[in-house]
C-alpha positions, 0 to 999 in steps of 0.5 A: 500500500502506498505511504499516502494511503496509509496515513489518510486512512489512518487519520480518518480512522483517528477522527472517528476515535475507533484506532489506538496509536499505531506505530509503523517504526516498531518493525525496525530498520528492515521494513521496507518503509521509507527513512526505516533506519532512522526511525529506528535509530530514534526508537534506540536512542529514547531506549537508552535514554528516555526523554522527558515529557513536557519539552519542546520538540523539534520535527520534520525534514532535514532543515530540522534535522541539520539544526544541530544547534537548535539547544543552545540557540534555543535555551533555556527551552528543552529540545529534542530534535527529531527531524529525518532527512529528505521527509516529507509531510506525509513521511512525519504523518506516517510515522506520528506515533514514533517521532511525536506522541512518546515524547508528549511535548509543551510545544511543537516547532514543525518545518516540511513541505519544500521536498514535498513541492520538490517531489511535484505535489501541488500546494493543495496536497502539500496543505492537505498533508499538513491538516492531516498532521494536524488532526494526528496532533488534535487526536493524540495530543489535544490543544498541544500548540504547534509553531509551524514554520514557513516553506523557506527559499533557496538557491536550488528550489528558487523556481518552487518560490511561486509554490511555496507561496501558495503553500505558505499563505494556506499555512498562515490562513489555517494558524489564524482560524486555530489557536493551536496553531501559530504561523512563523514567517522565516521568508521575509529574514531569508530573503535579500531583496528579490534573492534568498540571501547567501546562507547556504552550503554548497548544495544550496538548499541546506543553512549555513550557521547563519541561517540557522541564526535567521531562524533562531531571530525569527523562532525564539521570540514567538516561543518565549513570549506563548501564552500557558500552554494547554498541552495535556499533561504539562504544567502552564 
């Protein structure tokens, strides 16, 4: 079964209330389904050491994933870093209830959806998968707030500028109809005029440090500065 059929039925399947989580990973690194390895590494890794509950959790690509200094440039939060290279929405979908739900979060600090457009779906799909993501988060872990991040330019997906558009303004529309959902724009800081700024490696997608400390500019006001939150479990 194709991986897009597989988290449309499971979401739907959530909504209706009638499936407990389900967690594709738990068949390990030689199952067959995308990024299997490095779900798998995760899994591992909170066996050996446990995470708490009641941090900031940090998910979705490899613009996540390369954050390697997302702790420090984000203290005093807690975070834990749980992006996997080349994903795309439905991929973080898929695998909800390993890289999500076990690590019952304060907040949720979400980027996806450039290799997504890269992959030829359309803004409308990449935005579908997106309310479905959200629906996975309402269904599993209620009012819990989630910060998402805006499809950001670069050099190599310059042409897709006109996509991620369409797919930015469907996410900022959808966080000012949701008050668990807040919309951060990292576009207009990236961008030097009419051209993405010179803050990417050499394959022209991925961040330099100073990307990174565009994002850290744009991000950490808007977590410091959230209301209580209403993440169950979690204390305001």
């Amino acid at each position: 079964m194709h991986r897009r059929s597989i988290v449309l039925g499971l979401a739907a399947a959530l909504l209706a209330g009638v499936v407990q989580a389900q967690a594709p990973a738990a068949s390990g690194a030689n199952s067959g389904l995308p990024f299997a390895a490095e779900i798998a590494s995760f899994v591992e890794t909170d066996k050996a050491s446990p995470p708490k509950t009641c941090e900031t959790l940090l998910v979705g690509s490899s613009s996540i994933r390369f954050w390697t200094t997302a702790q420090a440039d984000l203290a005093p939060l807690i975070v834990i870093n749980r992006g996997f290279g080349g994903s795309q929405i439905d991929d973080v979908n898929l695998y909800f209830d390993t890289v999500v739900t076990p690590y019952r979060p304060r907040r949720i600090v979400f980027y996806a959806g450039d290799n997504d457009i890269d992959a030829r779906k359309t803004p409308d799909q990449v935005f579908r998968d997106f309310e479905t993501f959200m629906a996975l988060k309402t269904a599993k872990l209620g009012e819990t707030p989630v910060y998402v991040i805006s499809v950001k330019p670069s050099k190599l997906r310059f042409a897709q500028l006109e996509a991620q558009a369409e797919v930015n303004a469907k996410l900022k529309a959808l966080a000012a109809e949701r008050a668990d959902l807040v919309y951060v724009d990292v576009v207009t800081p990236m961008m030097d005029g009419p051209e993405p700024r010179d803050i990417f490696i050499a394959d022209g997608l991925h961040m330099t440090p100073e990307g990174y400390a565009i994002w850290t500019r744009a991000i950490k006001p808007v977590l410091t500065a959230a209301p209580p939150t209403r993440a169950p479990g979690c204390p305001a």
